[in-house]
Structures are given as C-alpha cells and as structure tokens.
mmCIF file of the N, C-alpha and C atoms, coordinates in Angstrom:
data_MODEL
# 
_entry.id   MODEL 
# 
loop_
_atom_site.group_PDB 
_atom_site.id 
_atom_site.type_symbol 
_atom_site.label_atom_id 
_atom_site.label_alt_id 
_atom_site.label_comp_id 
_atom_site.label_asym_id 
_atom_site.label_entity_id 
_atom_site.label_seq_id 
_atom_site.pdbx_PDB_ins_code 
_atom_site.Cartn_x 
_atom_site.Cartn_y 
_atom_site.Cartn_z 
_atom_site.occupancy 
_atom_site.B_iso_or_equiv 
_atom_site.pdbx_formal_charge 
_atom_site.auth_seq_id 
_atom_site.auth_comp_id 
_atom_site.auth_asym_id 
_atom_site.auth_atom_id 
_atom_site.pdbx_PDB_model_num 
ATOM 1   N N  . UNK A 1 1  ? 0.847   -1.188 0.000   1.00 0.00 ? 1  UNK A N  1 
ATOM 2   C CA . UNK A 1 1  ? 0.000   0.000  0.000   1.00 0.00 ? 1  UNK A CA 1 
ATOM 3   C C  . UNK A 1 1  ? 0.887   1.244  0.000   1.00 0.00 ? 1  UNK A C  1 
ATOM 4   N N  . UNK A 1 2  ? 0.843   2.213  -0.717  1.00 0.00 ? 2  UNK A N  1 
ATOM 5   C CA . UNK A 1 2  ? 0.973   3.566  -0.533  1.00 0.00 ? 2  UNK A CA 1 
ATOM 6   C C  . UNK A 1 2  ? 0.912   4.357  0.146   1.00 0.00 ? 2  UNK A C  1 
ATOM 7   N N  . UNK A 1 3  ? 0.979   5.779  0.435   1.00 0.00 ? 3  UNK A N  1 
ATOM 8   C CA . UNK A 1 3  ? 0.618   6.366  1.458   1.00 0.00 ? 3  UNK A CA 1 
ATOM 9   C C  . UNK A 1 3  ? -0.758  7.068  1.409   1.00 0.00 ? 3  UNK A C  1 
ATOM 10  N N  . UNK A 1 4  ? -1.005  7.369  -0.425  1.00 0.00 ? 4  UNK A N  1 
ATOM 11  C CA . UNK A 1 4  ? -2.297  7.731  -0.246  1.00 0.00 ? 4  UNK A CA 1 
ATOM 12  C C  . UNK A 1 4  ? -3.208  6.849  0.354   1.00 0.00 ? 4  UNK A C  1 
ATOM 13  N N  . UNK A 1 5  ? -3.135  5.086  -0.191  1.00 0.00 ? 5  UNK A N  1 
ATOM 14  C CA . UNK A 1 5  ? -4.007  4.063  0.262   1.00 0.00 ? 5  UNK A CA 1 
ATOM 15  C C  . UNK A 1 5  ? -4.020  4.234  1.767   1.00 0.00 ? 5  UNK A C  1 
ATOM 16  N N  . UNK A 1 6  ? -3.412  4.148  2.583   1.00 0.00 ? 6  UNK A N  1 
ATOM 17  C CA . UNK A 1 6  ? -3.309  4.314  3.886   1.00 0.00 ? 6  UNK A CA 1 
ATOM 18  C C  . UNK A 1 6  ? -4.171  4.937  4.085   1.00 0.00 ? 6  UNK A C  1 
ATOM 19  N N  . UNK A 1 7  ? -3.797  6.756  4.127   1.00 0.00 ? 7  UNK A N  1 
ATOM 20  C CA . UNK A 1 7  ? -4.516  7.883  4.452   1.00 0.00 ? 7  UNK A CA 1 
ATOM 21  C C  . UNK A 1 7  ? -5.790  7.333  3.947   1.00 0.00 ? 7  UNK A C  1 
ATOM 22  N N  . UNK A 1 8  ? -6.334  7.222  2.860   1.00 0.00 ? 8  UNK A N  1 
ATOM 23  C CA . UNK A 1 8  ? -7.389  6.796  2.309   1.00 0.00 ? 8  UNK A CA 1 
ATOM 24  C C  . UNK A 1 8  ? -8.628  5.528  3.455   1.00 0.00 ? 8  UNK A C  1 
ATOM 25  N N  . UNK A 1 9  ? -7.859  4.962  3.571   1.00 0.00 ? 9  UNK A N  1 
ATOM 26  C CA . UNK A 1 9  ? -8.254  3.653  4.312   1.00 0.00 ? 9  UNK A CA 1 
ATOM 27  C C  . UNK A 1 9  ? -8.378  4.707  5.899   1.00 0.00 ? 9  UNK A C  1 
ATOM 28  N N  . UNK A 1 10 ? -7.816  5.620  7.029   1.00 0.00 ? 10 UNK A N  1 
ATOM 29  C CA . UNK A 1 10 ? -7.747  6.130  7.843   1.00 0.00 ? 10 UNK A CA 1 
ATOM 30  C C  . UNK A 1 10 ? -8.782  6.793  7.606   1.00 0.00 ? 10 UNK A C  1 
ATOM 31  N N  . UNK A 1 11 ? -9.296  7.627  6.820   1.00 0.00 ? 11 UNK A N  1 
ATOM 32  C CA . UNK A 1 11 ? -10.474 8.926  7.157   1.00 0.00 ? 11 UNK A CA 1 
ATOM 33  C C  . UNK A 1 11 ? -11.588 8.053  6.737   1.00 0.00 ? 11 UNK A C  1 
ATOM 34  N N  . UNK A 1 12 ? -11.566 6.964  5.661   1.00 0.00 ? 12 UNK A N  1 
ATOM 35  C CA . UNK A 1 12 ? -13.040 6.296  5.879   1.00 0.00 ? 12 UNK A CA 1 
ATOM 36  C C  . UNK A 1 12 ? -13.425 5.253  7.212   1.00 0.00 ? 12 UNK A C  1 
ATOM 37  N N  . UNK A 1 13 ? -12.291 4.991  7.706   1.00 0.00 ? 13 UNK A N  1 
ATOM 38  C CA . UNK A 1 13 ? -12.711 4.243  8.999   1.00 0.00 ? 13 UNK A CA 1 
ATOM 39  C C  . UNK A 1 13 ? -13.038 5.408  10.193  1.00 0.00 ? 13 UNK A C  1 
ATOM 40  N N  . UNK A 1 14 ? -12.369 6.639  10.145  1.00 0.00 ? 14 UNK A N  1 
ATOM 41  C CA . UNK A 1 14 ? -13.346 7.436  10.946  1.00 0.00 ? 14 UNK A CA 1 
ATOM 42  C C  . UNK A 1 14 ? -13.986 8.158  10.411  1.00 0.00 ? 14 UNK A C  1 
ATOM 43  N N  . UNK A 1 15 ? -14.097 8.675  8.942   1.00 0.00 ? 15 UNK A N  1 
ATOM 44  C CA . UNK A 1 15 ? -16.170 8.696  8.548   1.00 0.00 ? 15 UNK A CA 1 
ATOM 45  C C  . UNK A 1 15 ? -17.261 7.873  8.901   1.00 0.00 ? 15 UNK A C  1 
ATOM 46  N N  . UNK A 1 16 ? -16.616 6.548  8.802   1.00 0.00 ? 16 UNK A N  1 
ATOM 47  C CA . UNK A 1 16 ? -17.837 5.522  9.348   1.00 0.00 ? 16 UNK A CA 1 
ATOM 48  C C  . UNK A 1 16 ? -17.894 5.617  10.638  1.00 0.00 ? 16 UNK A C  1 
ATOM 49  N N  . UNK A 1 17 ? -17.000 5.955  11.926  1.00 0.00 ? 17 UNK A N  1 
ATOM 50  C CA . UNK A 1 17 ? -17.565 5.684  13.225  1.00 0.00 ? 17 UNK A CA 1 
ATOM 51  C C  . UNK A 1 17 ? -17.953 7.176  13.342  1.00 0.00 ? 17 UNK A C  1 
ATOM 52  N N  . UNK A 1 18 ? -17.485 8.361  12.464  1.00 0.00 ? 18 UNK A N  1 
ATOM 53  C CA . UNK A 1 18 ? -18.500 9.965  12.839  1.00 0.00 ? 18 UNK A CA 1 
ATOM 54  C C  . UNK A 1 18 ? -19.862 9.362  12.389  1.00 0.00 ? 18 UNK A C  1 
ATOM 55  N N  . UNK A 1 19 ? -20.114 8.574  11.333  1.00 0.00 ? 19 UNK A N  1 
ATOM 56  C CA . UNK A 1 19 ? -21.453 8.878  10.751  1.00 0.00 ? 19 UNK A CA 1 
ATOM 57  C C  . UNK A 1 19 ? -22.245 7.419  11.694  1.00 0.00 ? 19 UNK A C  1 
ATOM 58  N N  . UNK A 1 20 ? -21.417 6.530  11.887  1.00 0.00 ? 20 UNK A N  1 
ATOM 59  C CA . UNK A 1 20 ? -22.136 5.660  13.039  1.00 0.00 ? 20 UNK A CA 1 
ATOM 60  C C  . UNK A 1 20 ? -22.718 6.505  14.528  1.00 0.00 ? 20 UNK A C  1 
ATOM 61  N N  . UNK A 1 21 ? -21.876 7.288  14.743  1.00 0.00 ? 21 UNK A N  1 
ATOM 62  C CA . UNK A 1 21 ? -22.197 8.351  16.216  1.00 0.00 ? 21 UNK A CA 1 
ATOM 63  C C  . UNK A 1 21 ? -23.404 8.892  15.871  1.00 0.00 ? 21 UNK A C  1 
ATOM 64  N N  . UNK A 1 22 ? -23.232 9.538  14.475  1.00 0.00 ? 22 UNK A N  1 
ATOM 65  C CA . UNK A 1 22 ? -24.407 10.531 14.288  1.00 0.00 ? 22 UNK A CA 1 
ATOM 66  C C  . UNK A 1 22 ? -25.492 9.626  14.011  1.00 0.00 ? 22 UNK A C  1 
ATOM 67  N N  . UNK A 1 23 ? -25.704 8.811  13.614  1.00 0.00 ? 23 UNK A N  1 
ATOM 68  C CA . UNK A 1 23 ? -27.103 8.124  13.486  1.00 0.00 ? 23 UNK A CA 1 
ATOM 69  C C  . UNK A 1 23 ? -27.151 7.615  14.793  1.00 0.00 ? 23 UNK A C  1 
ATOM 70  N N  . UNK A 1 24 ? -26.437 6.955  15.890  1.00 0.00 ? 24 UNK A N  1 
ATOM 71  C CA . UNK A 1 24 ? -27.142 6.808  17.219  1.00 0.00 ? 24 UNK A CA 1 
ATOM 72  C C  . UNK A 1 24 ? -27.178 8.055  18.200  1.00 0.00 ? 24 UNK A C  1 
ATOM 73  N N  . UNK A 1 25 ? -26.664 8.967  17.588  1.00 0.00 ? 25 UNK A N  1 
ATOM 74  C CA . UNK A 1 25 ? -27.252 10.664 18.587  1.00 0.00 ? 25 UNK A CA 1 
ATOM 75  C C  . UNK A 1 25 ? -28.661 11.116 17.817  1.00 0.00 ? 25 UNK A C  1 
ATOM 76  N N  . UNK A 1 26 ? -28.951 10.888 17.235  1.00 0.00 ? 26 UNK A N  1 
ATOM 77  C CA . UNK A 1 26 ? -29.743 11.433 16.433  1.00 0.00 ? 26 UNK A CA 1 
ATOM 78  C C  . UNK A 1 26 ? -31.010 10.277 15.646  1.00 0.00 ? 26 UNK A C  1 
ATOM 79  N N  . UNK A 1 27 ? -30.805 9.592  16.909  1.00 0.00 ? 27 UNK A N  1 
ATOM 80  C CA . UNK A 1 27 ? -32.258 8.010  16.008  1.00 0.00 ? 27 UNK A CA 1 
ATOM 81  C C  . UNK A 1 27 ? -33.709 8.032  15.754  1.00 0.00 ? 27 UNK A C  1 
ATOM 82  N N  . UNK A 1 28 ? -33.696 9.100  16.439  1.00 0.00 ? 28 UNK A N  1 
ATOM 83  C CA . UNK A 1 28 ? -35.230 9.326  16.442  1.00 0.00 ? 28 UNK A CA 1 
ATOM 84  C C  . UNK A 1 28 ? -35.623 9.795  14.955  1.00 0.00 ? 28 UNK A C  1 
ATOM 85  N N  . UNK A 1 29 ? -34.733 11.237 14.679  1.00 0.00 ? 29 UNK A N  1 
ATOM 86  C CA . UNK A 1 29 ? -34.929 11.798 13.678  1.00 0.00 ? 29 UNK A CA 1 
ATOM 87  C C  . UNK A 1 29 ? -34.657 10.887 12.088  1.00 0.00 ? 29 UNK A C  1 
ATOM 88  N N  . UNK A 1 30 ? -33.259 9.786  12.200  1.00 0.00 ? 30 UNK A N  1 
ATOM 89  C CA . UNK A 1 30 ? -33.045 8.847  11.507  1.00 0.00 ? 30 UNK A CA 1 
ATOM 90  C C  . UNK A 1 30 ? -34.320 7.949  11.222  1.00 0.00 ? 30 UNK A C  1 
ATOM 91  N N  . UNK A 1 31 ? -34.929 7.407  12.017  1.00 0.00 ? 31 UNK A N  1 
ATOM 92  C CA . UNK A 1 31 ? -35.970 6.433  11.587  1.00 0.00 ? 31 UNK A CA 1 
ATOM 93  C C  . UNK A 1 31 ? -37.383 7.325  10.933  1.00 0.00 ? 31 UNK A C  1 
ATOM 94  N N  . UNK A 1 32 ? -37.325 8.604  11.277  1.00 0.00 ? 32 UNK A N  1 
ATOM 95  C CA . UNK A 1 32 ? -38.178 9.619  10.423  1.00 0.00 ? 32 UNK A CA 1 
ATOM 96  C C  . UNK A 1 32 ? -37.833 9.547  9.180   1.00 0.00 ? 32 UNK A C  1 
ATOM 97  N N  . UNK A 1 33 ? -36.519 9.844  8.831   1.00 0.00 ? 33 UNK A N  1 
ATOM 98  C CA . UNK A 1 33 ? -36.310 10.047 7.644   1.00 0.00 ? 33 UNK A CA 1 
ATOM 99  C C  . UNK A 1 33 ? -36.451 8.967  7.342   1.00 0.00 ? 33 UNK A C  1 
ATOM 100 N N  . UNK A 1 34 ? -35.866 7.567  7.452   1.00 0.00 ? 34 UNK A N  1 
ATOM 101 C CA . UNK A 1 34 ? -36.034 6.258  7.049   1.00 0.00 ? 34 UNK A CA 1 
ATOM 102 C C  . UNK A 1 34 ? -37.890 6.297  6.311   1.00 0.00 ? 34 UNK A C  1 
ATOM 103 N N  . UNK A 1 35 ? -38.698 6.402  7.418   1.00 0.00 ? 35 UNK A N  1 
ATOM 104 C CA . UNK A 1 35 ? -40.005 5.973  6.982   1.00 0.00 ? 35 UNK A CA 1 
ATOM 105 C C  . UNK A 1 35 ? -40.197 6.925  5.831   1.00 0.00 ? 35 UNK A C  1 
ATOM 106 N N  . UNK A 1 36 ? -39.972 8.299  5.849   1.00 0.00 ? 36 UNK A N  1 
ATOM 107 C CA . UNK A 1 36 ? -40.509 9.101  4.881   1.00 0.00 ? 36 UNK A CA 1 
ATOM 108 C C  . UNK A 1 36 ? -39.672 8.700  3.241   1.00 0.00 ? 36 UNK A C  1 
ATOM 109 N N  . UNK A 1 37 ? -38.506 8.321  3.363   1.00 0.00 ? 37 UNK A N  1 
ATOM 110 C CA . UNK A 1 37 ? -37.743 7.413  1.960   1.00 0.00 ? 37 UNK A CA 1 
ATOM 111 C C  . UNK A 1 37 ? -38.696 6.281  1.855   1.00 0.00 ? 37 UNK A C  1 
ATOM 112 N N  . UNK A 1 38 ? -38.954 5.673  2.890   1.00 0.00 ? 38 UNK A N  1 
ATOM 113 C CA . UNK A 1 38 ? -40.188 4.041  1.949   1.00 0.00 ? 38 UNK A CA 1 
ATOM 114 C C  . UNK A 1 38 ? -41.183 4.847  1.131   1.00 0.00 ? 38 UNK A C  1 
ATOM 115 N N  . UNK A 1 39 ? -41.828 5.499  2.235   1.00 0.00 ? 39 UNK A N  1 
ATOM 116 C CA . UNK A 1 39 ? -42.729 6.346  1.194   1.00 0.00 ? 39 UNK A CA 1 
ATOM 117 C C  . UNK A 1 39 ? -42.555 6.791  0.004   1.00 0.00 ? 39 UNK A C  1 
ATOM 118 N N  . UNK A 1 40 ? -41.831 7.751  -0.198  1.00 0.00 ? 40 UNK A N  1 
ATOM 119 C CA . UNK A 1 40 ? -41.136 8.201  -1.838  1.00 0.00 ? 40 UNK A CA 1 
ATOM 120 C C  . UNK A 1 40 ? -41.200 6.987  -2.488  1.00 0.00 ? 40 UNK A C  1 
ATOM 121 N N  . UNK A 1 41 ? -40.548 6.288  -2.242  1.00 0.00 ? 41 UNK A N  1 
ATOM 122 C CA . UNK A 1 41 ? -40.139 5.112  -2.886  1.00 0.00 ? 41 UNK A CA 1 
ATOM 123 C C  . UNK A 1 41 ? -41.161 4.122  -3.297  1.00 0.00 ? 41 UNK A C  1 
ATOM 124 N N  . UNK A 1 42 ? -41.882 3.778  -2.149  1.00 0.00 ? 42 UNK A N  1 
ATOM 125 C CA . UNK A 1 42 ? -43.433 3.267  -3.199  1.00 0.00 ? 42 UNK A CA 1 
ATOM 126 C C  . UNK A 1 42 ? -44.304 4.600  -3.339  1.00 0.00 ? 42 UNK A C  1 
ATOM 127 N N  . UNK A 1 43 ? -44.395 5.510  -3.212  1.00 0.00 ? 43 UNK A N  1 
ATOM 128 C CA . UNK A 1 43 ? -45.084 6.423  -4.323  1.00 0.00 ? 43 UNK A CA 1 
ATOM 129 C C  . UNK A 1 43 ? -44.494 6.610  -5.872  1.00 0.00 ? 43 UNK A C  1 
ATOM 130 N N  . UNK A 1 44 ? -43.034 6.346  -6.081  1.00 0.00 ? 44 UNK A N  1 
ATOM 131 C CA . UNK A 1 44 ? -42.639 6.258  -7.268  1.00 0.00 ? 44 UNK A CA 1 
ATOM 132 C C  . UNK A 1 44 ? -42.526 5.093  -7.823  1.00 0.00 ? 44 UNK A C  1 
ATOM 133 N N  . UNK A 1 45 ? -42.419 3.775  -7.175  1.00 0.00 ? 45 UNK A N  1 
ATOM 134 C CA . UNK A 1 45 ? -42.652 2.311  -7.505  1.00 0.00 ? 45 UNK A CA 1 
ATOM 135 C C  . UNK A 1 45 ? -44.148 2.126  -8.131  1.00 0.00 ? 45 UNK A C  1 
ATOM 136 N N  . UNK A 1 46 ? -45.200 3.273  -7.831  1.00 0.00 ? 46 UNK A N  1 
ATOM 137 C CA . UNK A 1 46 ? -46.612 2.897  -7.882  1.00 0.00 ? 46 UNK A CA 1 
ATOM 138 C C  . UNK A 1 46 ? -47.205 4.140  -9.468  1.00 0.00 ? 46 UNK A C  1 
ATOM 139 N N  . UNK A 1 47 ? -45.858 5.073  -9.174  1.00 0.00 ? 47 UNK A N  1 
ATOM 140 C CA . UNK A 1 47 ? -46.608 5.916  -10.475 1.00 0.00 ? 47 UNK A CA 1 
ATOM 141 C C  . UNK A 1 47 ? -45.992 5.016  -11.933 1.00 0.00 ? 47 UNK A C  1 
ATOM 142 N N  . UNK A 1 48 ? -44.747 4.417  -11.434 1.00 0.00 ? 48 UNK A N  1 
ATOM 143 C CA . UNK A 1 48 ? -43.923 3.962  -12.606 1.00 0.00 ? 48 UNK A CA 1 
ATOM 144 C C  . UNK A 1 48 ? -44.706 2.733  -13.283 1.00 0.00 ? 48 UNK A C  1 
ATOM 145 N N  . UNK A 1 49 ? -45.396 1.953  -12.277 1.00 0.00 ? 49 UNK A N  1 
ATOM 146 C CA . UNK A 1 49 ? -46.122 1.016  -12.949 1.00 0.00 ? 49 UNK A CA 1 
ATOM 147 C C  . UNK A 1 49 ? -48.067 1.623  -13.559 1.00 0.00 ? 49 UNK A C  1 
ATOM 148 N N  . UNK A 1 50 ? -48.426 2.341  -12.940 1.00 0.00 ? 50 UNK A N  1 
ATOM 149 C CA . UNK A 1 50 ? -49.031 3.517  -13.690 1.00 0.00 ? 50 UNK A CA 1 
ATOM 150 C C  . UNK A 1 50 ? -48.550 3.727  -15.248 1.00 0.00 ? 50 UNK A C  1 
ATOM 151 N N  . UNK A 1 51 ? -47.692 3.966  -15.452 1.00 0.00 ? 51 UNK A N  1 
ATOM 152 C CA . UNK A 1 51 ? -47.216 4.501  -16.530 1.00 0.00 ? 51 UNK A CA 1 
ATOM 153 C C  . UNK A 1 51 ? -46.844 3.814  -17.696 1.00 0.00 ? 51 UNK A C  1 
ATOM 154 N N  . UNK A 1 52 ? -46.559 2.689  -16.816 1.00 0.00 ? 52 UNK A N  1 
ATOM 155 C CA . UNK A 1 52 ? -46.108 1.239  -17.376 1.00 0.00 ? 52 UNK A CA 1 
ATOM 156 C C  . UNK A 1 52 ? -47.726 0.575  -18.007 1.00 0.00 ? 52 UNK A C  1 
ATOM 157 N N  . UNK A 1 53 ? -48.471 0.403  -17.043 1.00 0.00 ? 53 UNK A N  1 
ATOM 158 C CA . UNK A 1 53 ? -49.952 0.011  -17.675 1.00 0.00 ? 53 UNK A CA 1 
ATOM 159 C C  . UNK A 1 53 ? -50.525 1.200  -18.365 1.00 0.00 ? 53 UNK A C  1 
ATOM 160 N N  . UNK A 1 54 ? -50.179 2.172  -18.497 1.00 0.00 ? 54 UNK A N  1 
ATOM 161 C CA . UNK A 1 54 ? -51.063 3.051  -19.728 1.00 0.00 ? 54 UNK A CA 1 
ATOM 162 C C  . UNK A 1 54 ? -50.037 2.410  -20.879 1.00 0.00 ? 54 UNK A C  1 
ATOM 163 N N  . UNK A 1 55 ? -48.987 2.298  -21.036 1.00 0.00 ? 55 UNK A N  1 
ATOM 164 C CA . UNK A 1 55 ? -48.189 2.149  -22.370 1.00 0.00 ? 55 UNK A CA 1 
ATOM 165 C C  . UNK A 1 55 ? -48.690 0.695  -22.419 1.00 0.00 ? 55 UNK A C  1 
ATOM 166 N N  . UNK A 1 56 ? -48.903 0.108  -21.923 1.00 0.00 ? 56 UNK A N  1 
ATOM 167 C CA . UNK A 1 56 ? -49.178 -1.321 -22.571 1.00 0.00 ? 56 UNK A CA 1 
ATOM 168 C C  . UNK A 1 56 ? -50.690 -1.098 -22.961 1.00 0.00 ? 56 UNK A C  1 
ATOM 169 N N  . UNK A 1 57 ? -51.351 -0.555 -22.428 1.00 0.00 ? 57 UNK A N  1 
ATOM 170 C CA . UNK A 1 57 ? -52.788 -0.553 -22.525 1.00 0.00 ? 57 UNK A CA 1 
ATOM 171 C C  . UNK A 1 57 ? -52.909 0.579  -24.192 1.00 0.00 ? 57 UNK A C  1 
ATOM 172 N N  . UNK A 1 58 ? -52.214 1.109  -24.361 1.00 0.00 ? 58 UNK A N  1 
ATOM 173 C CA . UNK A 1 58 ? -51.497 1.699  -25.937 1.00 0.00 ? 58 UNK A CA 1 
ATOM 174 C C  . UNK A 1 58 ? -51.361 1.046  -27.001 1.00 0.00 ? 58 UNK A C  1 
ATOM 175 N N  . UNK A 1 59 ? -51.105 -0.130 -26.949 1.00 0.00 ? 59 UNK A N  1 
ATOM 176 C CA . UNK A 1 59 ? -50.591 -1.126 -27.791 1.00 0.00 ? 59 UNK A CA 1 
ATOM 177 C C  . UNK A 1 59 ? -51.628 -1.759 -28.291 1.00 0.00 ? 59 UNK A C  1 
# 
C-alpha cells in the first residue's frame, strides 16, 4: 500500500464511526427520515407502474 491508500483507508474508517455516532445521537430523527424514503419510494414504484400500464394498454 501507498501512502495515499493508507490515508485513504484512515479517514473512511473514521467517517464511518463519525457517521455511526451521528445516526445513534440522532435516532429518532433517523428512523423519520427512514419511513418518509419508503414512502417516496413506493409512491414512485406505484406511479412507474401507472405509466407502465397506460403504455401497454397503448398497444
């Protein structure tokens, strides 16, 4: 390894334990956001197949 690889390998092992801290200081607000992404996510899972049955229903 190099020295960039090193350094490289050093700040993502403590990005992951800053961003591990911050999601258990902050869980409440984390599982908010969590639920409100499912949402998006089947609201756009549900228009896409929408869109999907008008184009077949086209044919």
């Amino acid at each position: 390894m190099d020295k960039m690889g090193i350094i490289a390998l050093v700040i993502g092992l403590v990005l992951c334990v800053a961003g591990g801290y911050a999601i258990w200081a902050f869980l409440p607000e984390v599982i908010v956001a969590v639920k409100g992404l499912v949402g998006i996510i089947v609201v756009l899972a549900g228009l896409m197949l929408v869109i999907f049955g008008v184009l077949i229903m086209n044919d």
